[in-house]
KENU-444726 format. One record per residue (C-alpha): residue number from 1; x, y, z. Coordinates in steps of 0.25 Angstrom, whole numbers, plus 5000, padded with zeros to 4 digits. Layout:
k | u | v | w
NUM | X | Y | Z
...
END
This chain:
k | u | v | w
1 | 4738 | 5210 | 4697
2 | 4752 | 5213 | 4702
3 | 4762 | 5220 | 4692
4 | 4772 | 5217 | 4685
5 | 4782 | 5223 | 4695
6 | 4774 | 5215 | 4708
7 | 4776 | 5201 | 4699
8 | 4792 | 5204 | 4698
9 | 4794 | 5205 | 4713
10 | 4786 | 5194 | 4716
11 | 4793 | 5185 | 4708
12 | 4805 | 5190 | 4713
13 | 4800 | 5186 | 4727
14 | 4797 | 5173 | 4724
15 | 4808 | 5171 | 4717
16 | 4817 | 5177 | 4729
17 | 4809 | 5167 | 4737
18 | 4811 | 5156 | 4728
19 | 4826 | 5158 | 4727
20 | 4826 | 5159 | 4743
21 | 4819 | 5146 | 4746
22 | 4828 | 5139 | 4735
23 | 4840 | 5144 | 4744
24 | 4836 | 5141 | 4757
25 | 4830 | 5124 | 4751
26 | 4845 | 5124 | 4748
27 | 4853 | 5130 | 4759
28 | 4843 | 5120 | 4767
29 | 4846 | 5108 | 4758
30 | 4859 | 5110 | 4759
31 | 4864 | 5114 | 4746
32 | 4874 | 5123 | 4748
33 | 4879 | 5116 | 4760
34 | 4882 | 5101 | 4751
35 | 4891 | 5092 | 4761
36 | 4891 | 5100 | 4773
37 | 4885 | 5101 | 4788
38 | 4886 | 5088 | 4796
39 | 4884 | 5077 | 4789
40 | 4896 | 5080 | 4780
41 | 4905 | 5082 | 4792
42 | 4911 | 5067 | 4790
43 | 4917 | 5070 | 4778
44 | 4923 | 5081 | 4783
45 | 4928 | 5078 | 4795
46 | 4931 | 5063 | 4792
47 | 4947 | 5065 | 4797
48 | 4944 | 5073 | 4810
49 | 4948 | 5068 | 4823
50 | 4959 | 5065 | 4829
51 | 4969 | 5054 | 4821
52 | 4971 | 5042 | 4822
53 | 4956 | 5041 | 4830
54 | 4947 | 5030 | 4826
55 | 4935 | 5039 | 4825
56 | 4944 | 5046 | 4810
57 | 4941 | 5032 | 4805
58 | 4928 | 5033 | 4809
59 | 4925 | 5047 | 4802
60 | 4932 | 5041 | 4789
61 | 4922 | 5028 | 4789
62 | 4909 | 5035 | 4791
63 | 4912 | 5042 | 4777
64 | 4910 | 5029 | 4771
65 | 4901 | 5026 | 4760
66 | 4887 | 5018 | 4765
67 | 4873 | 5015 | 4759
68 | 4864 | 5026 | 4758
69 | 4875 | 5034 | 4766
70 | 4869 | 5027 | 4779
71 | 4881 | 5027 | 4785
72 | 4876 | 5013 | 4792
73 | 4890 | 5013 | 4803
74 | 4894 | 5014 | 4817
75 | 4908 | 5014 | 4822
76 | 4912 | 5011 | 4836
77 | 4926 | 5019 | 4838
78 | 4938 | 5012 | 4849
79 | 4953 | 5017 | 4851
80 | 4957 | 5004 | 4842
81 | 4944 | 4999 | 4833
82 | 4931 | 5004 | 4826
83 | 4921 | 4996 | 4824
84 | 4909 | 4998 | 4813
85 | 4894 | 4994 | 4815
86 | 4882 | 4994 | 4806
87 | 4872 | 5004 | 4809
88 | 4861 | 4996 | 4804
89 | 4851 | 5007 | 4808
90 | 4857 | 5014 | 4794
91 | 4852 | 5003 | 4786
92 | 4845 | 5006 | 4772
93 | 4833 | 4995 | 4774
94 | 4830 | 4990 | 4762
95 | 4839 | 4994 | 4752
96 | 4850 | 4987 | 4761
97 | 4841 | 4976 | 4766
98 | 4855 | 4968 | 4768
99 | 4863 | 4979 | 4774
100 | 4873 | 4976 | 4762
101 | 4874 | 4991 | 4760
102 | 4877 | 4995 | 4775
103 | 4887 | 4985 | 4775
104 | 4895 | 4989 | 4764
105 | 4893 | 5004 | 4769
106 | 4900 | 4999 | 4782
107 | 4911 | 4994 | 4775
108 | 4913 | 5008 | 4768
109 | 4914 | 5013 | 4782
110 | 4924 | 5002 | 4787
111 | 4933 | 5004 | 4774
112 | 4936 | 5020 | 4777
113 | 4935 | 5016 | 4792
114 | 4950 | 5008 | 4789
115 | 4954 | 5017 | 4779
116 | 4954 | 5027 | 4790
117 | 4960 | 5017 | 4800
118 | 4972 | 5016 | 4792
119 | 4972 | 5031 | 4787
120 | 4973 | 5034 | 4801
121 | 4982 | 5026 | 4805
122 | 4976 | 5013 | 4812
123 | 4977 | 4999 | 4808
124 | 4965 | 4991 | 4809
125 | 4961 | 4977 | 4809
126 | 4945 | 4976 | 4803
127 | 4935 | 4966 | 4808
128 | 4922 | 4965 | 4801
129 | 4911 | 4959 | 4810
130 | 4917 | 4957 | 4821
131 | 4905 | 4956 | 4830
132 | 4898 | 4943 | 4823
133 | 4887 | 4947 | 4834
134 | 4884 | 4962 | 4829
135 | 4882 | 4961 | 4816
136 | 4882 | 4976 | 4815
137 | 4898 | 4977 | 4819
138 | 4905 | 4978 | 4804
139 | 4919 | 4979 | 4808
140 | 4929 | 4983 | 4819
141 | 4941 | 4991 | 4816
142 | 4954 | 4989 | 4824
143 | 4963 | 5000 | 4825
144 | 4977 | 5001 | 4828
145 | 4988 | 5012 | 4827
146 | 4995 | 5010 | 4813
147 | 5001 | 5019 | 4802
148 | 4994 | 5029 | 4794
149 | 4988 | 5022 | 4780
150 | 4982 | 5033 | 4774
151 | 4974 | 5031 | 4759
152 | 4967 | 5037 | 4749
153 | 4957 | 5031 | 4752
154 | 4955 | 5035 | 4765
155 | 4957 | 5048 | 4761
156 | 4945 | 5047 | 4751
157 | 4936 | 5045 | 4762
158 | 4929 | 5059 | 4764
159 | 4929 | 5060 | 4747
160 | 4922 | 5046 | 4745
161 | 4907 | 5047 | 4742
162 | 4895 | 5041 | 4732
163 | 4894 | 5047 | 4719
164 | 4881 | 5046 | 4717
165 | 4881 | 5053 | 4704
166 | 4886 | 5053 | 4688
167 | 4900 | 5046 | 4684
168 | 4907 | 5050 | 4672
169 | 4903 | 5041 | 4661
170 | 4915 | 5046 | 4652
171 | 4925 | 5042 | 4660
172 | 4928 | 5026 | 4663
173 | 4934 | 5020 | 4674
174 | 4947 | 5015 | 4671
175 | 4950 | 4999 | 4675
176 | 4960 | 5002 | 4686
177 | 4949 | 5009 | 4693
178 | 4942 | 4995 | 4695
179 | 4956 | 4987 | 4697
180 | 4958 | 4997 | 4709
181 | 4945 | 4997 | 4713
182 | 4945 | 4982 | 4713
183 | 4957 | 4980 | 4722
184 | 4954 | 4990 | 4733
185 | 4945 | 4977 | 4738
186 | 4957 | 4967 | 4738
187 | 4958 | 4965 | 4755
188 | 4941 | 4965 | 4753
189 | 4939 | 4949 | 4752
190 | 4923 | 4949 | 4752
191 | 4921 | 4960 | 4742
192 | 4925 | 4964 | 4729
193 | 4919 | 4971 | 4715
194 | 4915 | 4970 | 4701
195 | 4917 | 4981 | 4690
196 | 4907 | 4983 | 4681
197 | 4911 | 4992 | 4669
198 | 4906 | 4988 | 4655
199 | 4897 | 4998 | 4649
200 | 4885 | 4985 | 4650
201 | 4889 | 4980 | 4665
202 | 4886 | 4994 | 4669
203 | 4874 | 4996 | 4661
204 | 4867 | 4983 | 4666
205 | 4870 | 4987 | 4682
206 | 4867 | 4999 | 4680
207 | 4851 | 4995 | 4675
208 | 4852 | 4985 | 4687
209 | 4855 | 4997 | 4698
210 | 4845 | 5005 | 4689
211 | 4835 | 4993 | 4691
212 | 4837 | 4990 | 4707
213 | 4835 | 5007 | 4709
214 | 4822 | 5005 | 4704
215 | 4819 | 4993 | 4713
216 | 4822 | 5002 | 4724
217 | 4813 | 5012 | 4720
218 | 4802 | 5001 | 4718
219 | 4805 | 4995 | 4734
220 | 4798 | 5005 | 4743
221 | 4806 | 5000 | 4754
222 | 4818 | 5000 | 4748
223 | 4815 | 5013 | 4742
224 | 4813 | 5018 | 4755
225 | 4823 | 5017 | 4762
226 | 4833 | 5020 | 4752
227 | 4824 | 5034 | 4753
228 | 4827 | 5036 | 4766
229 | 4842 | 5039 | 4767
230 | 4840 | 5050 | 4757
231 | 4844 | 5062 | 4764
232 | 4836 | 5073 | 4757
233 | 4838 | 5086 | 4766
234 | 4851 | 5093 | 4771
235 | 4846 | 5094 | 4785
236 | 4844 | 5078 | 4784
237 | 4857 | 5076 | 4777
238 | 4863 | 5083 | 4791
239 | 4855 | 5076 | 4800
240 | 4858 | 5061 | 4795
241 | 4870 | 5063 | 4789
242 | 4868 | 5051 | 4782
243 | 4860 | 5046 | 4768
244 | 4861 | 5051 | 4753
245 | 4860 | 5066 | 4748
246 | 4857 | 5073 | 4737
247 | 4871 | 5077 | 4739
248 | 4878 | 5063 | 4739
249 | 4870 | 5060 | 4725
250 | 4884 | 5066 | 4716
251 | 4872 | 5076 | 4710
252 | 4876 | 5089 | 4702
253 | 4877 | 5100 | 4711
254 | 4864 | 5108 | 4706
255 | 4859 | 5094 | 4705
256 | 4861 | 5092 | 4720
257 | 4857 | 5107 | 4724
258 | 4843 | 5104 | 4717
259 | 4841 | 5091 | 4723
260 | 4842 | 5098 | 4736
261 | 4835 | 5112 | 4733
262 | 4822 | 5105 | 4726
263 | 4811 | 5097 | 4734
264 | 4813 | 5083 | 4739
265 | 4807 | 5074 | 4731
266 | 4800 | 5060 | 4734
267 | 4807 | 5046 | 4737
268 | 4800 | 5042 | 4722
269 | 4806 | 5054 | 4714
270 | 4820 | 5052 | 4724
271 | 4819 | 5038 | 4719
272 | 4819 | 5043 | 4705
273 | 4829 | 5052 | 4706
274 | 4838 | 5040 | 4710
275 | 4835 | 5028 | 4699
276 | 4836 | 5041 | 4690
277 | 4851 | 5044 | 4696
278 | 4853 | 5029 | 4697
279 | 4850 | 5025 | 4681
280 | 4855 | 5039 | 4675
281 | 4865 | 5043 | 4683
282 | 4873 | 5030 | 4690
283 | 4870 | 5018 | 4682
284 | 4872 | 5028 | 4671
285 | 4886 | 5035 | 4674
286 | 4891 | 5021 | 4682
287 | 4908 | 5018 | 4675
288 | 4906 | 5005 | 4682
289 | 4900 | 4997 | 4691
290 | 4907 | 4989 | 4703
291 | 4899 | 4979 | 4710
292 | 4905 | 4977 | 4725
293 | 4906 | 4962 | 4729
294 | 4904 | 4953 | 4740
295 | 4907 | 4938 | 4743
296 | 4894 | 4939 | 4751
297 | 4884 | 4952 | 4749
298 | 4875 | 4949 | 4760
299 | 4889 | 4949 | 4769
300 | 4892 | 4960 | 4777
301 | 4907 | 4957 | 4779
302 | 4907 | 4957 | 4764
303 | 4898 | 4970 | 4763
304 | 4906 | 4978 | 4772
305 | 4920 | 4975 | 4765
306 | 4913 | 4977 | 4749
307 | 4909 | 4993 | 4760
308 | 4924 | 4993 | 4761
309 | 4928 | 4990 | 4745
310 | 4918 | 5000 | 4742
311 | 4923 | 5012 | 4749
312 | 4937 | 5006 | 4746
313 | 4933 | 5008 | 4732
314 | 4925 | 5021 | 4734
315 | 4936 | 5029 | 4740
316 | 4947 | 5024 | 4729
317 | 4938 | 5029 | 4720
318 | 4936 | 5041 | 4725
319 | 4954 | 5044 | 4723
320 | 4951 | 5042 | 4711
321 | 4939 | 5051 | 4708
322 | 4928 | 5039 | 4704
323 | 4913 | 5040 | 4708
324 | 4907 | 5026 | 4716
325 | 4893 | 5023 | 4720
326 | 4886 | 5010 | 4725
327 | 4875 | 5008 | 4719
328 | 4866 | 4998 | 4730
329 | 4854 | 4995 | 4720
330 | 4856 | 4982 | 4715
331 | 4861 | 4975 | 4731
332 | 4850 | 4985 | 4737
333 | 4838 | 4976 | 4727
334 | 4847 | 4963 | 4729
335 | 4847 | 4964 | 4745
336 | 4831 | 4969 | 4745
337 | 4828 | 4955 | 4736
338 | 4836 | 4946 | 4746
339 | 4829 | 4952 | 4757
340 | 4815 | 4952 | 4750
341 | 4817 | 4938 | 4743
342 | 4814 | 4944 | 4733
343 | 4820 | 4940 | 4717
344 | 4833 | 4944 | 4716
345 | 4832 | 4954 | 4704
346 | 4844 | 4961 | 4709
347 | 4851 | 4950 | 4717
348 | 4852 | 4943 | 4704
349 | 4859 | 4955 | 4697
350 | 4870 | 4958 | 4709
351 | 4873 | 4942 | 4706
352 | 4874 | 4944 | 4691
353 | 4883 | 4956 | 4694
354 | 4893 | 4948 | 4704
355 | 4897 | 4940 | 4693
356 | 4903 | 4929 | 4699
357 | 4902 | 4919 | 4710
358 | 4907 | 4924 | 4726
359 | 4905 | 4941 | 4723
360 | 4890 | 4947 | 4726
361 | 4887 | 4960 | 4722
362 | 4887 | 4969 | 4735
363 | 4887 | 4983 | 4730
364 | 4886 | 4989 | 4715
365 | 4893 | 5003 | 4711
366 | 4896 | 5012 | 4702
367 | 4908 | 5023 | 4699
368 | 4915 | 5030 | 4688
369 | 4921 | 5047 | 4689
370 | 4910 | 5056 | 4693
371 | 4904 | 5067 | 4689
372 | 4898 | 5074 | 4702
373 | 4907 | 5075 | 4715
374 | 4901 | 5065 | 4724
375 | 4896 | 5073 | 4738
376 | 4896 | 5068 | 4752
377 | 4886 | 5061 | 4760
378 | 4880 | 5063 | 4774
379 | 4889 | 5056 | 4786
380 | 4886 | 5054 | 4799
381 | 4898 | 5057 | 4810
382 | 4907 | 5050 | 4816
383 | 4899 | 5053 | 4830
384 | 4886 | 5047 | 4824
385 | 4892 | 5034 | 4818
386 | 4902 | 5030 | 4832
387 | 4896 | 5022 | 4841
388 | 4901 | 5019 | 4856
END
């Protein structure tokens, strides 16, 4: 039997070993090294180049918010336009059976694509669709010298992201926040939005976002490719550049550094994990709900301006320090029914929610003040997104 001494300096050893591994799983998952290496470089070098060049509005528009993070856009850059296309190879499958989703992320991108025009000084003249035989050409972007129409909002780009994580449930959202809100959309003729701020009105969507989360646990093909634009390590994070982290989650920070350090776990406990976050942590801490809507939902002219209110609003509301999240469940349900055939359980409730005749419900949200700073996510680079 070993003695006493022999039994100290193993378990020194081991713990030394221990300690070692547990450094080296973190420098490897990139703990210490939270928004940095290449797929962080956009936000950084969002105004480089030389200005007045097309390819700065470019690098302002690819910072944009978009499902899943999928970053589903391609630009064609001339001397006097920009044109935007769909990259339908980004597409989410099932979850975004309708592309509804990747539409209104390409209206994001075309919202701080104009911004940048006039922050840069250029005038534009905007076309959506103007190719009726390429259904995947969004808009065109015509540019011509003008003054210099610089905004907050522009300038909130490179700060704008998801939070993902608790709002502060003692602090309400005054009335003059929606009345602002509301009135950023006024040029926008096919969109507009709902508030929802009754202690009940948010109880109820909550259950139903609650209820359409598990839905989407219980499709295996929805559940699926959901799944698959999870980026789980930092070496995939750098070489996609694209998807949700554990970083863009708005964790704790030791949080965060445990969801990395620890072992992966499976799609099943992941899922888990996210109707958990979804019924104690969104639903739970939402100040209000807005419901974005559309003349026509199944649209994509109306889709991509409802992208362009939402980052309108998203950017607005980070000058003023408030938190925003979509919150996709309930369409993501509605659009699988319509293309199943299926009973529309959830079609049903986005109508009830619409209250009243010529709006359709096109994306819920949540926001109130947060509570965590919300992190970036991966973006892919200007070179990788521009097309000849």
């Amino acid at each position: 039997m070993p003695d006493r001494r022999t039994v100290l300096k193993l378990g020194a050893g081991a713990v030394t070993v221990l300690g070692a591994a547990l450094a080296w799983r973190a420098w490897d998952q990139g703990v210490f090294s939270t928004g940095e290496g290449p797929a962080y470089e956009a936000w950084k070098t969002w105004e480089y180049g030389e200005a007045g060049s097309p390819q700065r509005l470019v690098r302002a528009a690819i910072l944009a918010a978009s499902p899943h993070n999928t970053q589903p856009w391609r630009f064609h850059v001339a001397p006097a336009s920009i044109d935007l296309f769909a990259d339908r190879a980004r597409k989410i499958g099932t979850i975004d059976p309708l592309l509804r989703e990747m539409h209104i992320g390409l209206g994001c991108a075309l919202e701080n694509l104009t911004l940048a025009a006039s922050a840069q000084g250029f005038e534009y003249q905007l076309t959506q669709f103007p190719n009726p035989a390429d259904v995947t050409h969004v808009a065109r972007v015509a540019l011509e010298p003008g003054r210099k129409l610089p905004s907050p909002l522009y300038d909130a780009i490179p700060r704008r992201h998801t939070n993902r994580g608790a709002y502060d449930t003692t602090r309400a959202l005054e009335p003059a926040v929606f009345e602002a809100m509301q009135a950023l959309g006024e040029d926008l003729s096919l969109v507009s939005v709902r508030w929802f701020t009754s202690t009940d009105s948010r109880r109820h969507i909550g259950e139903l976002i609650v209820q359409a989360s598990e839905a989407i646990i219980s499709d295996q093909e929805q559940s699926r490719d959901s799944a698959a634009w999870f980026r789980a390590t930092w070496q995939e994070i750098q070489q996609k550049r694209d998807g949700l982290t554990v970083d863009a989650q708005a964790l704790p920070r030791w949080m965060r550094a445990a969801a990395k350090v620890l072992p992966s776990v499976s799609r099943e406990q992941s899922e888990q994990i996210w109707l958990k976050s979804t019924r104690e942590v969104q639903a739970a801490t939402a100040m209000a709900y807005g419901m974005l809507l559309a003349r026509d939902a199944l649209d994509n002219s109306n889709r991509v301006q409802g992208g362009r209110l939402w980052q309108r609003m998203h950017l607005w509301a980070e000058t003023k320090g408030i938190a925003m999240q979509p919150l996709n469940q309930l369409p993501e349900r509605a659009d699988r029914e319509h293309r199943l055939g299926i009973e529309p359980r959830f079609g049903n409730a986005l109508k009830a929610l619409a209250v009243g005749s010529g709006w359709q419900v096109l994306m819920p949200f949540r926001l109130g003040y947060p509570t965590v700073t919300a992190l970036a996510s991966p973006r892919r680079s200007v070179e990788e997104v521009v097309v000849a």
